[in-house]
C-alpha positions in Angstrom: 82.7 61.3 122.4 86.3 60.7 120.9 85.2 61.8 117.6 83.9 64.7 118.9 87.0 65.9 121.3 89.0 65.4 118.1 86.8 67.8 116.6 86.7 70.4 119.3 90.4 70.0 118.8 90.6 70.6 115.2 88.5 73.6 115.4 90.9 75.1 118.0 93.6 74.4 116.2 92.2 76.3 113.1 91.5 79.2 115.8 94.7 79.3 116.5 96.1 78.6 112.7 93.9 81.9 111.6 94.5 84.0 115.2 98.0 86.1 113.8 95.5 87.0 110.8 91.8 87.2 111.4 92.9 89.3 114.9 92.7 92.4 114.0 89.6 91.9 111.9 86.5 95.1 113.4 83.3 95.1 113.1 80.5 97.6 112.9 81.0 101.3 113.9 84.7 100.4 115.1 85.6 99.1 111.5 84.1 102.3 109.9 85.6 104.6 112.0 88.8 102.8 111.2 88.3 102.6 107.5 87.1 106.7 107.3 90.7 107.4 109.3 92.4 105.2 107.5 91.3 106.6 103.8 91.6 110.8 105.3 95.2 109.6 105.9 96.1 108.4 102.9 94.0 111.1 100.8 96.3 113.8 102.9 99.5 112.5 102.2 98.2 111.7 98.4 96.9 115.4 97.9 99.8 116.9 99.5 101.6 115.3 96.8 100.2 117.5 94.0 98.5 120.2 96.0 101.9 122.7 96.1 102.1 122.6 92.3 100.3 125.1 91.6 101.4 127.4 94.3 105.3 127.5 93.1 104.4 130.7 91.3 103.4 132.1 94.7 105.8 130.9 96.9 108.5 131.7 94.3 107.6 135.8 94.7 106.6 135.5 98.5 110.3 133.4 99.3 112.5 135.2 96.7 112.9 131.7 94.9 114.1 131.0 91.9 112.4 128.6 89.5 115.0 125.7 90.4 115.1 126.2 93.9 111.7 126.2 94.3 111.2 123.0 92.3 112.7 121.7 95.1 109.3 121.7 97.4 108.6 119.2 95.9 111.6 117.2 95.3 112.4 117.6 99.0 109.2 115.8 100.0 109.2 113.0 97.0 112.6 112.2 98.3 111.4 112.0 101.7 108.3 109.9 100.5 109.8 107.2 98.7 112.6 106.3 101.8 110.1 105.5 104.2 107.6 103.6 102.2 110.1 100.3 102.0 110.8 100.8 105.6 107.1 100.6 106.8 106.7 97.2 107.8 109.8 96.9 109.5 109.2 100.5 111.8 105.5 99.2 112.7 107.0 95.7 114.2 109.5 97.9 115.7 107.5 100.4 117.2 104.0 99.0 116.7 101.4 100.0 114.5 99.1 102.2 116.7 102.3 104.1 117.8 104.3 104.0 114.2 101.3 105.4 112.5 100.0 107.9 114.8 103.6 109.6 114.8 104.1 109.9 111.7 100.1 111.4 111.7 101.5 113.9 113.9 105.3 114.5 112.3 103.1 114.9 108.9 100.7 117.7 110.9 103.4 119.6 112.7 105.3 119.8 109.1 102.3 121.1 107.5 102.1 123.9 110.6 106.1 124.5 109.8 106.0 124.6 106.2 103.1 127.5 106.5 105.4 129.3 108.4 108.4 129.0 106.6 110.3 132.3 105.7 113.0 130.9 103.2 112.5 128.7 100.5 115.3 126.3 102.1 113.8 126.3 105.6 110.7 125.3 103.8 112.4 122.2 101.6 114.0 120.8 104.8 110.1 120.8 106.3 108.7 119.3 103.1 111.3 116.6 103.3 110.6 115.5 107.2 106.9 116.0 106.2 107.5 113.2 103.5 109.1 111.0 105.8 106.0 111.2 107.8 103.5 110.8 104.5 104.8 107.6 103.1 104.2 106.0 106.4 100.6 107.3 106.2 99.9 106.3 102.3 101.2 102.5 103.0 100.1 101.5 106.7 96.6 103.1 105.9 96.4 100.4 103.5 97.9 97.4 105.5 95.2 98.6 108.1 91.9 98.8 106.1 93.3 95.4 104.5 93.4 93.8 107.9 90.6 95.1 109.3 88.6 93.6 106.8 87.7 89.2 106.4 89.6 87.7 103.7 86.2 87.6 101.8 85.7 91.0 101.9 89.1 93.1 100.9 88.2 94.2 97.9 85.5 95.8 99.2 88.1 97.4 101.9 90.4 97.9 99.0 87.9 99.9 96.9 87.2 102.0 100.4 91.4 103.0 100.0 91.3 103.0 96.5 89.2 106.4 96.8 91.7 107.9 98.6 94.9 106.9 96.3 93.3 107.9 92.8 91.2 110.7 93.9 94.1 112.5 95.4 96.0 113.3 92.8 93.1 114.8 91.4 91.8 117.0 93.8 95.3 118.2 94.4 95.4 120.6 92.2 91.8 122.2 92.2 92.3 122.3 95.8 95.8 124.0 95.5 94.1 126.5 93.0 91.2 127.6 94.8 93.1 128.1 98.0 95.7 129.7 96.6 93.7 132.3 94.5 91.4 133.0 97.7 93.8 132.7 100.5 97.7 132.6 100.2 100.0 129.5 99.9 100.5 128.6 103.4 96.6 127.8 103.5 98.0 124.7 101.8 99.4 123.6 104.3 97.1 124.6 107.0 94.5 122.6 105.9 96.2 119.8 106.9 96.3 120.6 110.5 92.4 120.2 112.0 92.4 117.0 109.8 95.8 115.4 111.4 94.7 116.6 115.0 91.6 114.1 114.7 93.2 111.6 112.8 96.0 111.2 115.5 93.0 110.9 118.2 90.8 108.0 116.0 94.1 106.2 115.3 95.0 106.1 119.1 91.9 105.4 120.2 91.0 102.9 117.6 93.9 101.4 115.5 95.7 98.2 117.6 98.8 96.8 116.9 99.2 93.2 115.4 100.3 90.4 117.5 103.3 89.8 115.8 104.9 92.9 116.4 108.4 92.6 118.0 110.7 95.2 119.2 114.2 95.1 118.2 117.3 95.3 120.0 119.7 98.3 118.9 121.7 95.0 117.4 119.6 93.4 115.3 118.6 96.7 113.9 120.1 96.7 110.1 121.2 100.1 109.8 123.4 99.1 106.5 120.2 98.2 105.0 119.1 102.1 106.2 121.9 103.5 104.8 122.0 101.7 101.2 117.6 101.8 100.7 118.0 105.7 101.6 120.9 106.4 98.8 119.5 103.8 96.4 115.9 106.0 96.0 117.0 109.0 97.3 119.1 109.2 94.5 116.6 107.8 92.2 114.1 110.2 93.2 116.5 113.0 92.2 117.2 111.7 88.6 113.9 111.1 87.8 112.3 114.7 89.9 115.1 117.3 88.3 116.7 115.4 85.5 114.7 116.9 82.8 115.4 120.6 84.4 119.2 119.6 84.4 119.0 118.4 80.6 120.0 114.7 82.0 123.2 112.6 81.3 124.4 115.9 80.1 124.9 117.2 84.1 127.6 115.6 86.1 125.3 115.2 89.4 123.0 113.7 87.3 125.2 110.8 86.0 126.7 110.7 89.5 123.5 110.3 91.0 122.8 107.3 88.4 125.7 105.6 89.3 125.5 105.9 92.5 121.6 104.6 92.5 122.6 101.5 90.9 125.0 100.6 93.2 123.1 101.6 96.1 120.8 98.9 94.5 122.7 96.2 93.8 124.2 96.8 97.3 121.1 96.8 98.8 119.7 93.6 97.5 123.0 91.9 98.5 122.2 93.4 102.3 118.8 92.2 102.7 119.5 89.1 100.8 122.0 88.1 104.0 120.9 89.9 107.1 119.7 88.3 109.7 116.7 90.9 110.6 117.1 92.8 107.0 114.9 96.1 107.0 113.3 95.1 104.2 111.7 91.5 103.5 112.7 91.1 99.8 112.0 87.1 100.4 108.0 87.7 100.1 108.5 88.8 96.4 108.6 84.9 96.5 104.9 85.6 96.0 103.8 85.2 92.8 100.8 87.1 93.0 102.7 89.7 94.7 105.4 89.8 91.9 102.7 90.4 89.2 100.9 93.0 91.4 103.9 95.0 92.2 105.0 95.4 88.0 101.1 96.7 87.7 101.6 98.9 90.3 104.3 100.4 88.8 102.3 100.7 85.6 99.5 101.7 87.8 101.1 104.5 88.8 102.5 105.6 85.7 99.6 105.6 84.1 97.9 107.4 86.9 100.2 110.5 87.8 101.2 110.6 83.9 97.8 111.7 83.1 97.0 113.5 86.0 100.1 115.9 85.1 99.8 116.1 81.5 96.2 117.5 81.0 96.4 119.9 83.3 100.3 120.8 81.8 98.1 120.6 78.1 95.4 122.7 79.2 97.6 126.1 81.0 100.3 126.0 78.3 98.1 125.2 74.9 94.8 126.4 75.8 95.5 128.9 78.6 93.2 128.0 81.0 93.9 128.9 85.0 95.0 126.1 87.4 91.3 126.3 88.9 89.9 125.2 85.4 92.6 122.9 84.6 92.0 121.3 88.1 88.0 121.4 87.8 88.2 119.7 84.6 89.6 116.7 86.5 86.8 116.1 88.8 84.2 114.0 86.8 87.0 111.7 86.1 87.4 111.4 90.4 83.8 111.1 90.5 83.5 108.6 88.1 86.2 106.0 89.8 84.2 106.8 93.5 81.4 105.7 92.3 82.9 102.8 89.8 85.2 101.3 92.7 82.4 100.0 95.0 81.0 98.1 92.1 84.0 96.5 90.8 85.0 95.6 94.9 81.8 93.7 94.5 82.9 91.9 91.1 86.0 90.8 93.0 83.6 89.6 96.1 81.1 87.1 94.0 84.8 86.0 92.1 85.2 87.8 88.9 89.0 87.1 88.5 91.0 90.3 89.3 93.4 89.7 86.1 89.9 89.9 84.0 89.5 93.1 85.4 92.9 94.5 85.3 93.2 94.0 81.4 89.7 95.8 81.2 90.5 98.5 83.3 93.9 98.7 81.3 91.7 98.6 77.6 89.2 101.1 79.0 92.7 103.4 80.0 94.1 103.0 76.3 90.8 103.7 75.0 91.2 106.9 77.1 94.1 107.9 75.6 94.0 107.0 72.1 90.8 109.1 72.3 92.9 112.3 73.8 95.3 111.3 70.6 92.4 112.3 68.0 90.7 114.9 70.1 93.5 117.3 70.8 93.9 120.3 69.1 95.1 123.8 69.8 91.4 124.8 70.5 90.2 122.0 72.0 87.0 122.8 74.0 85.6 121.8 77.4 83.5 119.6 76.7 85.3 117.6 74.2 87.0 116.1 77.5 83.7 115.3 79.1 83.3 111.8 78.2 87.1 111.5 77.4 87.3 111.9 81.0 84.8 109.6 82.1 86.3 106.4 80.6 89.5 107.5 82.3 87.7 107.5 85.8 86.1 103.9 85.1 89.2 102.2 84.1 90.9 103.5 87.0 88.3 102.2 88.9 88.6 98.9 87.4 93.0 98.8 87.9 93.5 99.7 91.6 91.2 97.3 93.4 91.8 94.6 91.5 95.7 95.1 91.3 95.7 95.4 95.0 93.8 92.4 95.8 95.8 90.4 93.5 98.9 91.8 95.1 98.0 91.1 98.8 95.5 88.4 99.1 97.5 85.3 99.1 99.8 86.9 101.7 99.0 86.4 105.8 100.5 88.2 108.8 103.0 90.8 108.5 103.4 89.4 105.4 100.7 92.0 103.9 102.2 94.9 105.8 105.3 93.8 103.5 103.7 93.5 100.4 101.5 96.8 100.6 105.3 98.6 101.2 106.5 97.0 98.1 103.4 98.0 96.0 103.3 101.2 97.1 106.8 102.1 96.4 106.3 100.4 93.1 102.9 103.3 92.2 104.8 106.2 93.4 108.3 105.0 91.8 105.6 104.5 88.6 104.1 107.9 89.0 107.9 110.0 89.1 108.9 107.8 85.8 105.8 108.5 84.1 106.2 112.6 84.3 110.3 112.5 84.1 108.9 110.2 80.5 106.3 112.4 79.6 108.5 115.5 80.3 111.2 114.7 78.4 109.5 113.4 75.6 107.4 116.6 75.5 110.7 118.6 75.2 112.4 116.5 72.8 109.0 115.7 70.1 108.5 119.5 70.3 112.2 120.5 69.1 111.3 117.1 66.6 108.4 118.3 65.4 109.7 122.2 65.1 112.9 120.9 62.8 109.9 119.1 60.7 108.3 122.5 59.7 111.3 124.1 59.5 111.9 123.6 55.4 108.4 124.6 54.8 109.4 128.0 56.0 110.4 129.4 52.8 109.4 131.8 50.4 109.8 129.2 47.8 106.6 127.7 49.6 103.3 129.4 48.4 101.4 128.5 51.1 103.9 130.0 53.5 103.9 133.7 51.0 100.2 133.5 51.1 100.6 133.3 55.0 102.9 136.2 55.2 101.0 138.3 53.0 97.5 137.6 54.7 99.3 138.5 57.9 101.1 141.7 57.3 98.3 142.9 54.8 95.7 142.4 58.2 98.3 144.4 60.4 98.7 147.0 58.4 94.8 147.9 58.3 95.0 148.2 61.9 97.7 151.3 61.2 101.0 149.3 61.2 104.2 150.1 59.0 105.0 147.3 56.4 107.8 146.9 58.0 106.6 146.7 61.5 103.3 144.4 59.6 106.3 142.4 58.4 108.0 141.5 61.8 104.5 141.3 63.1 103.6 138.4 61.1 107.0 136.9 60.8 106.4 136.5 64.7 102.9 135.5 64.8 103.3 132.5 62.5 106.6 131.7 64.8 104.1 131.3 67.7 101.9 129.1 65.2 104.7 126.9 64.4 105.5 126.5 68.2 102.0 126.2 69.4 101.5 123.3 66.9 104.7 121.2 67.3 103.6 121.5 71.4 100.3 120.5 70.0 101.8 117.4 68.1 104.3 116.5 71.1 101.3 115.8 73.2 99.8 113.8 71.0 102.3 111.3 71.0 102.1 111.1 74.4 98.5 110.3 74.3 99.1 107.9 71.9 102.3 106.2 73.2 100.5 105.6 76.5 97.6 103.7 74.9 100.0 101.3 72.8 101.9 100.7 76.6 98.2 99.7 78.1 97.2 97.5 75.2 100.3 96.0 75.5 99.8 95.0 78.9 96.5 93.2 78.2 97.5 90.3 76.6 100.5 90.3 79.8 97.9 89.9 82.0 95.6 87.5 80.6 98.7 85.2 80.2 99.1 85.7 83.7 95.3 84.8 84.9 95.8 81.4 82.8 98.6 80.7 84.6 97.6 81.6 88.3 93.6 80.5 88.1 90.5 82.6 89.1 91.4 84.7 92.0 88.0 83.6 93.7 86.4 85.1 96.8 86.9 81.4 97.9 91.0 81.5 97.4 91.1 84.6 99.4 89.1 82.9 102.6 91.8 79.9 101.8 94.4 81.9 103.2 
């Protein structure tokens, strides 16, 4: 009888042990309903994200823009982004999560209506920037939610089911923004977003609850320092990183202004959440050291991610001429193939395939990718030479986010998850801003590089360059041209030959430079998985 009191005991004690974590665990049509809201959250903040790109040409002529100040659309809401996402965890204890998350459903819908309706291109940026204050929120709580709605055993399943949304997005973005754009007009964009917020805002306040360990703050305790110094620290990074290129860098005042003032805004920052008493956000869970690996992936997650999302399409309208529709369609087997690789590889992680084995796949499969993109572009490079191309891209980016996630966050309990998706999701977007401001500036300077390296073979001195010239003008004077005209006609025509193949060249080294970064990596993370064990479906029911 003794014994078994003592057990009854033990087994309520473990109930209450697991309570703050296994609470908000759903089942059945409650969990999916919660998952599907979940995912169309974060796949609206995500597309939003690349959606507008290929609409600055329109808004530019419909606002009376110019080039630089409607860059801004989207440096407005990147800025806007990257604040909030730290400050996640801290505004869902404050307010709660149900009330946190539908607002910011709402503040991200009634943007979308306002930046529709904008009629100047600065009334539009100070929309976009509220509308990224409300989109960060979305991208990291939708996580935290599908993560905890979900047994231990199971989250990388749940992880693949939000994985969908995060590399998908970026894809569909521009496709979407193309189509809708060259059938509609811009605002459309934007309007899309409004039927889909009205009923996410209605599931998440019907279904979403707040965790347990949510506690409101007094005005006090409220560390509005820490506020001030995150919101300069990436606000500021955000804008070196977004316009640097267009402002030629360190060679612009605001720009090294801005640097400076990021990394003191940094090191202040650290300082202030390192001594607060209720800091707003909980740098001691970096303590983690599944969470520390996790969050340097993300980074190069998201690097690798955006990088290539924005330099195909770039490759494809400026080389090869294509429309943003095509560029954007071209994407698409590559988001088909990581929706229907993530399921599987959730599974792998489930019967306890270690996540690091999968990351340094994924990241092998990703430099494969673009070693391959090295050797296959060419100034005429067709359609279906991306096919496949495109395909291994989708499956290793399949194999990266779930498993990089579920290393990240499942050795973490509580609000301690809420924490570390902020902190991994700041890491992917901050990842996905360096990898274009990179691959933009290194486009710019290996095509002046590669244009001063053809420059002494222009020469008459140089047969091959005579027969050139001669070929030329001798074909564009049979079509009725003066030989002096043919002359400046093919002076002019092998100009655009030597700047369409040093742009050629400069993307190649991207391509290639990103798969030498990736198979570095691999050897990283295998280190790491002999270090930390086999990330079991077993460890993650441990905690």
């Amino acid at each position: 009888m003794a014994l078994s009191l003592r057990a009854s005991g033990a087994a309520k004690s473990r109930e209450v042990m697991v309570q703050p974590e296994d609470s908000l665990v759903e089942y059945g049509a409650r969990r999916v309903i919660i998952t599907l809201t979940a995912i169309f959250c974060a796949l609206l903040e995500i597309v939003d994200t690349t959606i507008v790109n290929v609409a600055l040409a329109d808004m530019k002529g419909n606002l009376g823009a110019t080039l630089n100040e409607v860059g801004w659309v989207i440096t407005a809401y990147a800025i806007g982004n990257v604040i909030v996402v730290p400050m996640t965890s801290w505004l869902s204890q404050q307010f709660g999560r149900r009330n946190y998350f539908g607002a910011s459903v709402i503040l991200f819908t009634v943007c979308s209506f306002l930046c529709g309706n904008a009629t100047g291109i600065w009334e539009l940026v100070a929309f976009r920037f509220i509308q990224g204050l409300g989109g960060g929120a979305l991208l990291v709580t939708s996580q935290t939610i599908i993560t905890e709605s979900y047994p231990a055993e199971k989250r990388g399943m749940a992880q693949a089911f939000y994985g969908l949304g995060v590399i998908i997005g970026p894809t569909l973005g521009p496709p979407l923004g193309g189509y809708i754009t060259t059938n509609f007009s811009w605002p459309y964009i934007f309007y899309i977003n409004i039927p889909i917020g009205i009923i996410a805002a209605l599931l998440v306040f019907e279904f979403v609850r707040s965790p347990r360990f949510s506690e409101k703050k007094s005005s006090s305790d409220i560390d509005f320092l820490g506020i001030i110094l995150l919101a300069v620290f990436v606000g500021s990074l955000q804008y070196v990183l977004e316009r640097g290129h267009e402002d030629d860098w360190f060679a612009s005042p605001l720009i090294v202004i801005l640097s400076v003032t990021a990394l003191m805004g940094f090191l202040c920052f650290i300082w202030r959440e390192l001594v607060a008493e209720h800091p707003i956000v909980e740098l001691r869970v970096l303590k983690n050291g599944n969470l520390r690996i996790g969050t340097a992936l993300s980074f190069v997650l998201g690097f690798g991610l955006y990088g290539s999302t924005f330099i195909i399409p770039l490759y494809t309208q400026t080389i090869l001429g294509w429309t943003a529709l095509q560029a954007g369609e071209l994407m698409i087997p590559s988001a088909i193939t990581t929706a229907i690789f993530m399921p599987f590889v959730g599974r792998m992680l489930t019967k306890g395939i270690p996540a690091q084995l999968l990351v340094a796949l994924g990241m092998l499969l990703f430099a494969i990718y673009s070693i391959w993109g090295y050797y296959i572009i060419t100034p005429d490079t067709s359609a279906q030479n991306f096919f496949w191309l495109l395909i291994v891209r989708g499956v290793g980016m399949g194999m990266l986010f779930i498993p990089i996630t579920t290393l990240s966050l499942s050795t973490l309990k509580g609000k301690e998850i809420g924490e570390g998706a902020a902190f991994t999701g700041m890491m992917r977007q901050l990842g996905g801003s360096f990898g274009v401001a990179v691959i933009t500036t290194l486009i710019a300077r290996q095509n002046f590089a590669h244009r001063v390296d053809f420059l002494p073979h222009i020469t008459n001195s140089n047969p091959a360059f005579t027969q050139k010239l001669h070929g030329l003008e001798a074909a564009f004077m049979s079509k009725g041209m003066t030989p002096d005209i043919a002359h400046s006609s093919a002076l002019k025509a092998i100009e655009y030959s030597i700047s369409k193949q040093s742009a050629v060249l400069s993307y190649m080294d991207i391509f290639l430079w990103l798969g030498i970064m990736f198979i570095i990596f691999v050897p990283v993370i295998l280190l790491a998985r002999q270090r930390k064990g086999k990330l079991s479906a077993e460890a993650m029911s441990a905690h």
